[in-house]
PyMOL Python script that loads the backbone (N, CA, C, O; Angstrom):
from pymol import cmd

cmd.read_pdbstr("""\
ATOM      1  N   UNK A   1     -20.655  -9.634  28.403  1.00  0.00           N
ATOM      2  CA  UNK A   1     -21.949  -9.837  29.052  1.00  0.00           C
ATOM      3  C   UNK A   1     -21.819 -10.965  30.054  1.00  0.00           C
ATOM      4  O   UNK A   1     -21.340 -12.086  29.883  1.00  0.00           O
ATOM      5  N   UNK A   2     -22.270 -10.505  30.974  1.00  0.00           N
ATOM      6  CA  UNK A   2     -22.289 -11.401  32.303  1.00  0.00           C
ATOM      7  C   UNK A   2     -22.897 -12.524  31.987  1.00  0.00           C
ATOM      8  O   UNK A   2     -23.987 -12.360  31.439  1.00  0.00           O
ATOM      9  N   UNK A   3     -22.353 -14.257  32.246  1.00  0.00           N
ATOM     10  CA  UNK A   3     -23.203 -15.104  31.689  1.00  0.00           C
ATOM     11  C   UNK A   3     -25.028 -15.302  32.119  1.00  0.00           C
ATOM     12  O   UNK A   3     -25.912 -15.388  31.267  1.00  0.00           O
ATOM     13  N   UNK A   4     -25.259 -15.339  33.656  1.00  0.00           N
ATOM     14  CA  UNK A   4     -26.412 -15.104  34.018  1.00  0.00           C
ATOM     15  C   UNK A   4     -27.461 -14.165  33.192  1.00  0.00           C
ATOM     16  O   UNK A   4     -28.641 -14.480  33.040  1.00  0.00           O
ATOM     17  N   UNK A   5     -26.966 -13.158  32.759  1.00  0.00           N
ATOM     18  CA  UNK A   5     -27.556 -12.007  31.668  1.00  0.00           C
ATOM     19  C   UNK A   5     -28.033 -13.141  30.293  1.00  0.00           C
ATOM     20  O   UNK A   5     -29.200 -13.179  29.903  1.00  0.00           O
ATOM     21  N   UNK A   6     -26.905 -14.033  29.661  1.00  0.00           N
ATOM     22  CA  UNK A   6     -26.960 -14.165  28.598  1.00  0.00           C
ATOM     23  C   UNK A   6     -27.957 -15.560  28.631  1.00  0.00           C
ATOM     24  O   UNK A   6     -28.656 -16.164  27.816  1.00  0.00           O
ATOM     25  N   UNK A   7     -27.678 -15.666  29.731  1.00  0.00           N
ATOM     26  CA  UNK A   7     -29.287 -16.935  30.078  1.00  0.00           C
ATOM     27  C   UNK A   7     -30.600 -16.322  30.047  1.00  0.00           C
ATOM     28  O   UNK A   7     -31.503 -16.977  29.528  1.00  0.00           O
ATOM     29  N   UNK A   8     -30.900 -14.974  30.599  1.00  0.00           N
ATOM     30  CA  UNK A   8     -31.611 -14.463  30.750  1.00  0.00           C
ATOM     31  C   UNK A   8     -32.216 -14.087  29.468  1.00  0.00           C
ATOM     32  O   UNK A   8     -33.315 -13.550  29.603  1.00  0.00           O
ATOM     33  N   UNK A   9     -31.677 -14.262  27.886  1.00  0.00           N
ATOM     34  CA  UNK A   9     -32.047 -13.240  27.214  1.00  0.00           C
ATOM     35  C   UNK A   9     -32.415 -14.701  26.133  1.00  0.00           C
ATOM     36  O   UNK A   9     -32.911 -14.631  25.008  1.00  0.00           O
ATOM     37  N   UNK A  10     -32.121 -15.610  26.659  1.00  0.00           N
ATOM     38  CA  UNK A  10     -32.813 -17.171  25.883  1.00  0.00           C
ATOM     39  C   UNK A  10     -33.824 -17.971  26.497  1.00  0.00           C
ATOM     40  O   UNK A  10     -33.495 -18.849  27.295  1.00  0.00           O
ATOM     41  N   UNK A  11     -34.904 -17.782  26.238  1.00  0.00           N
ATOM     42  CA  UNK A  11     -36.128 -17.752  25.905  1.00  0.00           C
ATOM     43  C   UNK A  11     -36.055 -19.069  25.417  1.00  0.00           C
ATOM     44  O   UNK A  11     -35.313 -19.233  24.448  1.00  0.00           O
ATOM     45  N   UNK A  12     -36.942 -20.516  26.080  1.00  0.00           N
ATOM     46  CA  UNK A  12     -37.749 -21.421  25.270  1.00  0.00           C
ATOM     47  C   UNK A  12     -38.358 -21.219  24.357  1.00  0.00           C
ATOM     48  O   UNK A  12     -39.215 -20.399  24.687  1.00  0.00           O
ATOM     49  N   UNK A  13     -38.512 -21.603  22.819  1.00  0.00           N
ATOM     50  CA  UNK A  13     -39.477 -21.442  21.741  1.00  0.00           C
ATOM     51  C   UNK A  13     -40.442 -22.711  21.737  1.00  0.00           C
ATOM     52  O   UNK A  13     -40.041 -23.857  21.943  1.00  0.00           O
ATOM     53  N   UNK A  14     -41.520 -22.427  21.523  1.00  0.00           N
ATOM     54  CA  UNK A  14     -42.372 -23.846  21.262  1.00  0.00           C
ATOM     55  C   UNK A  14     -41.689 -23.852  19.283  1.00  0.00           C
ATOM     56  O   UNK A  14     -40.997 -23.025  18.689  1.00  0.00           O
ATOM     57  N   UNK A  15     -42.262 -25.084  18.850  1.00  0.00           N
ATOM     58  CA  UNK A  15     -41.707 -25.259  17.602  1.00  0.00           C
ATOM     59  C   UNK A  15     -41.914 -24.370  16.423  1.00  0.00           C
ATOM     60  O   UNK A  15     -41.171 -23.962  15.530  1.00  0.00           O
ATOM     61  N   UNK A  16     -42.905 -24.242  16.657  1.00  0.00           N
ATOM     62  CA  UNK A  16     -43.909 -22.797  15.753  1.00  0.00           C
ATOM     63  C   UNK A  16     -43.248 -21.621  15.936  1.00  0.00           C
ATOM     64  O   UNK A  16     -43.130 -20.897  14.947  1.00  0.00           O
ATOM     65  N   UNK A  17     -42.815 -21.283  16.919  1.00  0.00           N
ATOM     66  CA  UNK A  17     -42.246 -19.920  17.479  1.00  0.00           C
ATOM     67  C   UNK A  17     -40.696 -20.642  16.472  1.00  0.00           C
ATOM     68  O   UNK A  17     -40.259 -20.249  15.390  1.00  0.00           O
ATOM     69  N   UNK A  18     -40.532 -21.016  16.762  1.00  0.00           N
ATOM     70  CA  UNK A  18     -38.999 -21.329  16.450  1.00  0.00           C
ATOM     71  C   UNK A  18     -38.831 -21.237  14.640  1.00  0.00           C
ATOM     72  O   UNK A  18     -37.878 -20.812  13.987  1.00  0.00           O
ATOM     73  N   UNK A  19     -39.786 -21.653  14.301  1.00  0.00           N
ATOM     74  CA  UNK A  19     -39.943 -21.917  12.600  1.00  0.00           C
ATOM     75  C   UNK A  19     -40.474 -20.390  11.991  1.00  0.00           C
ATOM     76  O   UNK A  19     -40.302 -20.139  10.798  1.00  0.00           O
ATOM     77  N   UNK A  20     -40.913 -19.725  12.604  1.00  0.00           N
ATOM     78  CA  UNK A  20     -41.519 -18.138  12.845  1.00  0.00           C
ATOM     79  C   UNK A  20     -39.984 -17.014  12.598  1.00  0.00           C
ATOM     80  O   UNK A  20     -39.767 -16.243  11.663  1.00  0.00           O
ATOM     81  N   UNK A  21     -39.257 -17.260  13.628  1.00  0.00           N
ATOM     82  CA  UNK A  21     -37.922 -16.530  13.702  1.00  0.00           C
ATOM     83  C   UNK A  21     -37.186 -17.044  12.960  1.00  0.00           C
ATOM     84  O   UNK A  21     -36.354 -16.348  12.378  1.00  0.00           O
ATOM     85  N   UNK A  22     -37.255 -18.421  12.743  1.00  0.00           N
ATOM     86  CA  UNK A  22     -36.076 -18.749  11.488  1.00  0.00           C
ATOM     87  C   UNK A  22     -36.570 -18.520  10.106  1.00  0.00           C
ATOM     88  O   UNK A  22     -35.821 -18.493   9.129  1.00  0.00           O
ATOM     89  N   UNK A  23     -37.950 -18.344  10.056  1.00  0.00           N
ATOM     90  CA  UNK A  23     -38.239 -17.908   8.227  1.00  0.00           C
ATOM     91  C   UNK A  23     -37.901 -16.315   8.489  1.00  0.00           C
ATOM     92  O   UNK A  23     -37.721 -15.757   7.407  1.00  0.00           O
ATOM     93  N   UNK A  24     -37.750 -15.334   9.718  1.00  0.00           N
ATOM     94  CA  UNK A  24     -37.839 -14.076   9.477  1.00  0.00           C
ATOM     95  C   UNK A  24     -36.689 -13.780   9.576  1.00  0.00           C
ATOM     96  O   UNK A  24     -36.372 -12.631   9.269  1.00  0.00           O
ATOM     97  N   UNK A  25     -35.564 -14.820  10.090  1.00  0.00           N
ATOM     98  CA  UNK A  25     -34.471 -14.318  10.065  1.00  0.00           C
ATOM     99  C   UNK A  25     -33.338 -14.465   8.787  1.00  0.00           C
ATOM    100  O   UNK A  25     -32.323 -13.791   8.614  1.00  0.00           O
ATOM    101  N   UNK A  26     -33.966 -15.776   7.815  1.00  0.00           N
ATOM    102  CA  UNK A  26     -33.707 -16.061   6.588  1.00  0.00           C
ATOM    103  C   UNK A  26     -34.270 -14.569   5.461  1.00  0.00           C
ATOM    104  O   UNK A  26     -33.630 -14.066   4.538  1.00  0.00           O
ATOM    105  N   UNK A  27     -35.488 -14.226   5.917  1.00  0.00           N
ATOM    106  CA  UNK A  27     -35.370 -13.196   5.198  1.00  0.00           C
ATOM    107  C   UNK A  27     -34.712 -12.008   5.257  1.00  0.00           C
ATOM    108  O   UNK A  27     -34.382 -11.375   4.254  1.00  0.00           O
ATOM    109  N   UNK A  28     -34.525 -11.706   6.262  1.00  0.00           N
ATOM    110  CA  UNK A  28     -33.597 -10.625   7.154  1.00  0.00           C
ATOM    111  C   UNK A  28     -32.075 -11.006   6.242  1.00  0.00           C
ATOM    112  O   UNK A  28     -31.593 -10.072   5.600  1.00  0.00           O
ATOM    113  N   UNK A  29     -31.476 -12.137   6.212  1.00  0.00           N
ATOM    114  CA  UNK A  29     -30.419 -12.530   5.416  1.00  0.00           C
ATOM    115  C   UNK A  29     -29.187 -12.822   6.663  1.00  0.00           C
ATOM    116  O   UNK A  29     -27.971 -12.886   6.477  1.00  0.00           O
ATOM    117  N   UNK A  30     -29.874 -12.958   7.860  1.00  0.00           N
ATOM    118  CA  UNK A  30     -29.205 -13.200   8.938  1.00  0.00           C
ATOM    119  C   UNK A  30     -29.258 -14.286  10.151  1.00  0.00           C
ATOM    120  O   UNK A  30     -30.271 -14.413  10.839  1.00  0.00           O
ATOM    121  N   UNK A  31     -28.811 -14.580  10.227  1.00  0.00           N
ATOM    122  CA  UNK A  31     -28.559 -16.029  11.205  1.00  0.00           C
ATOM    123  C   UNK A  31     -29.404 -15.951  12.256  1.00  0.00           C
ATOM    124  O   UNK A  31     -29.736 -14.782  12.454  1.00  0.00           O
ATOM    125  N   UNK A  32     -29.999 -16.900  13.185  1.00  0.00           N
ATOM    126  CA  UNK A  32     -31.392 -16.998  13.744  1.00  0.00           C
ATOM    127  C   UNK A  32     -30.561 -15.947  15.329  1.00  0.00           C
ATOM    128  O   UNK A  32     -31.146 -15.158  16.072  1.00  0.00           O
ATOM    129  N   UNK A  33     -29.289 -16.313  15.355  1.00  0.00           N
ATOM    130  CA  UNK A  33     -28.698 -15.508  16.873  1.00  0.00           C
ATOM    131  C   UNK A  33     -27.945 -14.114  16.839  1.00  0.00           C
ATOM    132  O   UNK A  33     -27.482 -13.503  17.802  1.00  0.00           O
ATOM    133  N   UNK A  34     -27.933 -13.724  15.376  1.00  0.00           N
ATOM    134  CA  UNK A  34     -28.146 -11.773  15.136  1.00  0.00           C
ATOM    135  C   UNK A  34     -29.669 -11.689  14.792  1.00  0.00           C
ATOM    136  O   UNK A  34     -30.026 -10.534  15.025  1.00  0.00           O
ATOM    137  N   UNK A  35     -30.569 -12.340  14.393  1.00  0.00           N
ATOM    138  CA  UNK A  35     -31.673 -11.519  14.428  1.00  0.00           C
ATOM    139  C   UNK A  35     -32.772 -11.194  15.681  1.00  0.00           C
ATOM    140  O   UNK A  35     -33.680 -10.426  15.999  1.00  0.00           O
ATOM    141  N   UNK A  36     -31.957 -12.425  16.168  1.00  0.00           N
ATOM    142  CA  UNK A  36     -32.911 -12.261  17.839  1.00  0.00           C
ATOM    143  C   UNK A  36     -32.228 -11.757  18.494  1.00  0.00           C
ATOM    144  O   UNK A  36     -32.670 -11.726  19.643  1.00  0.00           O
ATOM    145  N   UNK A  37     -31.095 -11.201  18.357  1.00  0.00           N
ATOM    146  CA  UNK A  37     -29.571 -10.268  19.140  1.00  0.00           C
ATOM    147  C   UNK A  37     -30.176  -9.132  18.870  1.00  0.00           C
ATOM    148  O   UNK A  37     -30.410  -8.348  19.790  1.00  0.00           O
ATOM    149  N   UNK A  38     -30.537  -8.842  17.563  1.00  0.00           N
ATOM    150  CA  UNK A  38     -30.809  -7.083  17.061  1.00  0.00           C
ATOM    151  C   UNK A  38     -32.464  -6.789  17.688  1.00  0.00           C
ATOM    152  O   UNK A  38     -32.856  -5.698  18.102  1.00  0.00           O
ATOM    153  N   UNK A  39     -33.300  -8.095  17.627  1.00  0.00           N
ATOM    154  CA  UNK A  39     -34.689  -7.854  17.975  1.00  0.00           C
ATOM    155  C   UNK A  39     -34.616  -7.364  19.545  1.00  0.00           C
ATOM    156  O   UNK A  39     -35.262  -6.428  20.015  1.00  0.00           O
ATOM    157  N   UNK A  40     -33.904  -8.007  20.088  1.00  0.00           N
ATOM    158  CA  UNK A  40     -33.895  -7.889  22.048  1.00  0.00           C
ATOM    159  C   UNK A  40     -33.110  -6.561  22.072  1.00  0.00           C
ATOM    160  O   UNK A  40     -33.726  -5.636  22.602  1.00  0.00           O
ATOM    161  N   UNK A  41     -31.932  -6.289  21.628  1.00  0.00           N
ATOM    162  CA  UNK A  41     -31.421  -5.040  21.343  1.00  0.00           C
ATOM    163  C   UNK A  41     -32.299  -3.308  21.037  1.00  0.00           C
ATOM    164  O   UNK A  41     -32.320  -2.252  21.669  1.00  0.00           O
ATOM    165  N   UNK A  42     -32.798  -3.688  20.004  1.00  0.00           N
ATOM    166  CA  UNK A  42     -33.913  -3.208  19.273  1.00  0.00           C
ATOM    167  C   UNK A  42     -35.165  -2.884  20.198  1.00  0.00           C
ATOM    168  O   UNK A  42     -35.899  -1.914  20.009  1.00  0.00           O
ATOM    169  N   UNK A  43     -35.345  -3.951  21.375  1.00  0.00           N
ATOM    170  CA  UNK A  43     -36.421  -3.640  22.281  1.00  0.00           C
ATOM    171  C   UNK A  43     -36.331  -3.107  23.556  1.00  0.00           C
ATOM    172  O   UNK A  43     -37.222  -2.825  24.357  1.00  0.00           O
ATOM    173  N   UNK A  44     -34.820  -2.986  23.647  1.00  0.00           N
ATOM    174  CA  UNK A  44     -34.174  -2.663  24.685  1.00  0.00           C
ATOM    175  C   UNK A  44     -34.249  -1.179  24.614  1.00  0.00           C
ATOM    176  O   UNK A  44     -34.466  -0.580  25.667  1.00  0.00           O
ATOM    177  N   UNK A  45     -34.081  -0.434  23.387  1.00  0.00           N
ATOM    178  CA  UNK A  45     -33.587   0.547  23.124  1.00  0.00           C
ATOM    179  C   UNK A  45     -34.772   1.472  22.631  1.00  0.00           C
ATOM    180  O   UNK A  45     -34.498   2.612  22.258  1.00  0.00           O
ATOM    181  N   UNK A  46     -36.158   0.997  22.615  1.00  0.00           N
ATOM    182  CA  UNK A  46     -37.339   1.292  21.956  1.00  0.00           C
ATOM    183  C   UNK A  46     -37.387   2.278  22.584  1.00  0.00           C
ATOM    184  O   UNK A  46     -37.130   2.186  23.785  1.00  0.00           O
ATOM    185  N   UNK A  47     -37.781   3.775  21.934  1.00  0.00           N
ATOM    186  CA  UNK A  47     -38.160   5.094  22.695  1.00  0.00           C
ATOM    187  C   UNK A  47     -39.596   5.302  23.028  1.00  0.00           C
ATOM    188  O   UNK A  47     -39.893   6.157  23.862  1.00  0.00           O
ATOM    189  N   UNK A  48     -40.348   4.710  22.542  1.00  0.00           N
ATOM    190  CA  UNK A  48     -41.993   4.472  22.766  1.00  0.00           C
ATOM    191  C   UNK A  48     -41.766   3.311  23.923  1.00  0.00           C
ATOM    192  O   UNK A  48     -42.694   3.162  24.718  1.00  0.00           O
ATOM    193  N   UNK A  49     -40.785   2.617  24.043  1.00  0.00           N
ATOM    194  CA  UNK A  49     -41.307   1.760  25.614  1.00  0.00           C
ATOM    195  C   UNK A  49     -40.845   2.689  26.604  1.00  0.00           C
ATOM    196  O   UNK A  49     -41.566   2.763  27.600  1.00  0.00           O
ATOM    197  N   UNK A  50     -39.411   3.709  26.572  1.00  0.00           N
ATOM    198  CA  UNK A  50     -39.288   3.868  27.392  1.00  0.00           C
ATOM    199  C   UNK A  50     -39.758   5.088  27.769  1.00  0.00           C
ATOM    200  O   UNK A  50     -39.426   5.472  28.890  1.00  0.00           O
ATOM    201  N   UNK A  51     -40.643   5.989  26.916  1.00  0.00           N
ATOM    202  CA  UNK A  51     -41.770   6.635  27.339  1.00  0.00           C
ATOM    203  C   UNK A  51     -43.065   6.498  27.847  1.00  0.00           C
ATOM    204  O   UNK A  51     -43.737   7.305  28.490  1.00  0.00           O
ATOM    205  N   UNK A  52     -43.399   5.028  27.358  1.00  0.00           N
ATOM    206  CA  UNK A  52     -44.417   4.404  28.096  1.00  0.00           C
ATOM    207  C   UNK A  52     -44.042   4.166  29.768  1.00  0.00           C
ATOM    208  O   UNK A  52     -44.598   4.595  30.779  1.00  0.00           O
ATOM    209  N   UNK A  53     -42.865   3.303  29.582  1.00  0.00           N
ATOM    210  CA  UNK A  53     -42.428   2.975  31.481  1.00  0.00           C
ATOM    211  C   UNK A  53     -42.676   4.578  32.229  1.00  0.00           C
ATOM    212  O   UNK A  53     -43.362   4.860  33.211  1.00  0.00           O
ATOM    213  N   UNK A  54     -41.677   5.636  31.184  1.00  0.00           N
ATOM    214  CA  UNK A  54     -41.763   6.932  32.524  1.00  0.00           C
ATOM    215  C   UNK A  54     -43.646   7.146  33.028  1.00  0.00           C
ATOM    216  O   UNK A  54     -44.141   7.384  34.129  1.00  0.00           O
ATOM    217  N   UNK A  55     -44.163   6.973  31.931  1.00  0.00           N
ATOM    218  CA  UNK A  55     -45.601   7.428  31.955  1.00  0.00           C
ATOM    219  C   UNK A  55     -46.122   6.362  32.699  1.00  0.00           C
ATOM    220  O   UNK A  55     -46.851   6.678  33.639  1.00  0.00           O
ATOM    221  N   UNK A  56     -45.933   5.255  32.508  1.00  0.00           N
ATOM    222  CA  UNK A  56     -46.681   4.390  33.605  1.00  0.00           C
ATOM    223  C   UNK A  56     -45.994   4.857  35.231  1.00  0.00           C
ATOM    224  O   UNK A  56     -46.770   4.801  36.185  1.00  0.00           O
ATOM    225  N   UNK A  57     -44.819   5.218  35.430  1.00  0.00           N
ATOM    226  CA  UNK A  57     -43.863   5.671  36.906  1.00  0.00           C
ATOM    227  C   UNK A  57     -44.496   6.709  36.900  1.00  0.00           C
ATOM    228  O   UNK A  57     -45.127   6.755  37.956  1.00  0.00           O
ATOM    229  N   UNK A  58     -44.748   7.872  36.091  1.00  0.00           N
ATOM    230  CA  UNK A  58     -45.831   8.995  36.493  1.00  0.00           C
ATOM    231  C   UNK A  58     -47.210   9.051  37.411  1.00  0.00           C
ATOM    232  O   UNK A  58     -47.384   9.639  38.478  1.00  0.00           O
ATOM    233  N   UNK A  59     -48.349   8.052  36.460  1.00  0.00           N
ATOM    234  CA  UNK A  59     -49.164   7.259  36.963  1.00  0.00           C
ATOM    235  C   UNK A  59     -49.196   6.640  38.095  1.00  0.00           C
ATOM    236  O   UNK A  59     -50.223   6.825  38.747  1.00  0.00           O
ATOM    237  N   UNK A  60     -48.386   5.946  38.557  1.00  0.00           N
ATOM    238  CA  UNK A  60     -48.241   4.771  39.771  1.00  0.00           C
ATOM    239  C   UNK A  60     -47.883   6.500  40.745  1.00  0.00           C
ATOM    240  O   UNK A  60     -48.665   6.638  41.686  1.00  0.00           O
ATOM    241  N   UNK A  61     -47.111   7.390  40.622  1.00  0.00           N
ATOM    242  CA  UNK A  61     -46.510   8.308  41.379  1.00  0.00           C
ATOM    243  C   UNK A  61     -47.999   8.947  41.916  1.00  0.00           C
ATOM    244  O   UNK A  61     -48.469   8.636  43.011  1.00  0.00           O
ATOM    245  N   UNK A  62     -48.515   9.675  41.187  1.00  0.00           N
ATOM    246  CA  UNK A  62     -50.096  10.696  41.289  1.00  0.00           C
ATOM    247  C   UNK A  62     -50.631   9.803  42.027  1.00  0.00           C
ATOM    248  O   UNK A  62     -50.608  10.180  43.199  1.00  0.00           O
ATOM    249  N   UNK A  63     -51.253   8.476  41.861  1.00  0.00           N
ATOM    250  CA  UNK A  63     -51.895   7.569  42.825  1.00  0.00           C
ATOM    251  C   UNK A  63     -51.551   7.592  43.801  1.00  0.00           C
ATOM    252  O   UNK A  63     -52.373   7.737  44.706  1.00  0.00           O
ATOM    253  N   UNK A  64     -50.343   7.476  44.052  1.00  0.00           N
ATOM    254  CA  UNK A  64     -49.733   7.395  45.566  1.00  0.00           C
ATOM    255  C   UNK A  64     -49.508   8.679  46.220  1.00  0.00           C
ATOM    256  O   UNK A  64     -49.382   8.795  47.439  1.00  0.00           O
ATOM    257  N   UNK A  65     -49.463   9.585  45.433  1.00  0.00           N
ATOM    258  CA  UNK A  65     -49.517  10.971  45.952  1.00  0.00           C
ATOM    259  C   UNK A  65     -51.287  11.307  46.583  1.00  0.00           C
ATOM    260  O   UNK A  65     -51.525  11.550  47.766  1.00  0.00           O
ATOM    261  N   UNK A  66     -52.309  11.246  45.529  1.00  0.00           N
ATOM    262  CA  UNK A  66     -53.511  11.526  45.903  1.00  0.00           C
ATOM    263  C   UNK A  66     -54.455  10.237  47.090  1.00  0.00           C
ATOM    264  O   UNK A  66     -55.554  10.247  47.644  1.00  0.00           O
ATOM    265  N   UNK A  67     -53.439   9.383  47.042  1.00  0.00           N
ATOM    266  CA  UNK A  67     -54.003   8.517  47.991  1.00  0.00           C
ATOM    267  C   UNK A  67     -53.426   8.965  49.502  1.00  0.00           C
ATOM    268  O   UNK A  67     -54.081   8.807  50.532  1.00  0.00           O
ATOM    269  N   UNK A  68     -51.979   9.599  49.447  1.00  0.00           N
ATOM    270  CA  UNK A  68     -51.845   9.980  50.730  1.00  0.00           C
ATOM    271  C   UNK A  68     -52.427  11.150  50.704  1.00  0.00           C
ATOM    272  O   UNK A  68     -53.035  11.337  51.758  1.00  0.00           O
ATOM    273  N   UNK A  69     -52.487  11.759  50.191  1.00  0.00           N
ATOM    274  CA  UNK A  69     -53.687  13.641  50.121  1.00  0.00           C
ATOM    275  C   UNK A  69     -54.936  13.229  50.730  1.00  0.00           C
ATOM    276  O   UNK A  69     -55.494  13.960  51.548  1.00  0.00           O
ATOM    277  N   UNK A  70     -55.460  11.988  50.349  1.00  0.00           N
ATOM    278  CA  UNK A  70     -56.555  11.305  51.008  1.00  0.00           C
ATOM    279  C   UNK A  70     -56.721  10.911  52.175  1.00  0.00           C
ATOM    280  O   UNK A  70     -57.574  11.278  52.984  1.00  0.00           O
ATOM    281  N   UNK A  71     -55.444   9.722  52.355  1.00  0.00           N
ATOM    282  CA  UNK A  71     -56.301   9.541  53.863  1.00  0.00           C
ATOM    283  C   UNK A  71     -55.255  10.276  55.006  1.00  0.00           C
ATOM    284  O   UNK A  71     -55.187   9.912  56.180  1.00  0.00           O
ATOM    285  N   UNK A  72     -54.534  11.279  54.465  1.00  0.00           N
ATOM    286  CA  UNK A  72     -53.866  12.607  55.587  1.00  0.00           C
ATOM    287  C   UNK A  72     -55.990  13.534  55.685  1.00  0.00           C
ATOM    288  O   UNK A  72     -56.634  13.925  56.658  1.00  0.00           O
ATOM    289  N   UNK A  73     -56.201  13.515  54.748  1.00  0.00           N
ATOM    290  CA  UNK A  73     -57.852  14.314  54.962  1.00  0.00           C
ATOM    291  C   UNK A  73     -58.408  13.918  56.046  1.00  0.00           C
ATOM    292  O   UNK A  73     -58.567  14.590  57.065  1.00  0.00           O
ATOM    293  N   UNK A  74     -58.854  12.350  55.787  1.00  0.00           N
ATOM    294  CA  UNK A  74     -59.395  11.451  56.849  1.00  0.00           C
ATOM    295  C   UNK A  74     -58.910  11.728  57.945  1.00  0.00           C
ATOM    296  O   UNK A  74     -59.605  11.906  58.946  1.00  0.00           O
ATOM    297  N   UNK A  75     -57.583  11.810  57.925  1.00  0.00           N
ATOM    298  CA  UNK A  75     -57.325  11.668  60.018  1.00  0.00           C
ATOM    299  C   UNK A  75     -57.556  12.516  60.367  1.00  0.00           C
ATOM    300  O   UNK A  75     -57.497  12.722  61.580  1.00  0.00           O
TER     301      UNK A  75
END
""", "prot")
cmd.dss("prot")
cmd.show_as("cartoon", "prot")
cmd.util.cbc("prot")
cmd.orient("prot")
């Protein structure tokens, strides 16, 4: 992994946040940098986000389609 990437994927915690991932990663039975490895992984790979993104690129597409259908009318 490209280092710029691996900056990218560390995130400031306020202290709360930080005490949050380390009790969930103690329960998990795994070290605080595989459970936030598998969580970002894990979100990377989510099939409900990346059906949401196509569906939001659907959306944004029809708008821009019926907006030029529109003002091609107008002229």
């Amino acid at each position: 992994m490209d280092l710029a990437q691996a900056q990218a994927l560390s995130a400031p915690l306020t202290a709360a946040e930080h005490d949050q991932v380390q009790r969930a990663a103690a329960i998990a039975g795994q070290s605080m940098e595989e459970f936030v490895r598998a969580a970002v992984l894990d979100a990377a790979t989510d099939p409900f986000l990346d059906a949401l993104e196509r569906a939001a690129d659907t959306v944004a597409a029809r708008a821009r389609t019926e907006l030029i259908q529109h003002n091609y009318a107008e002229a």
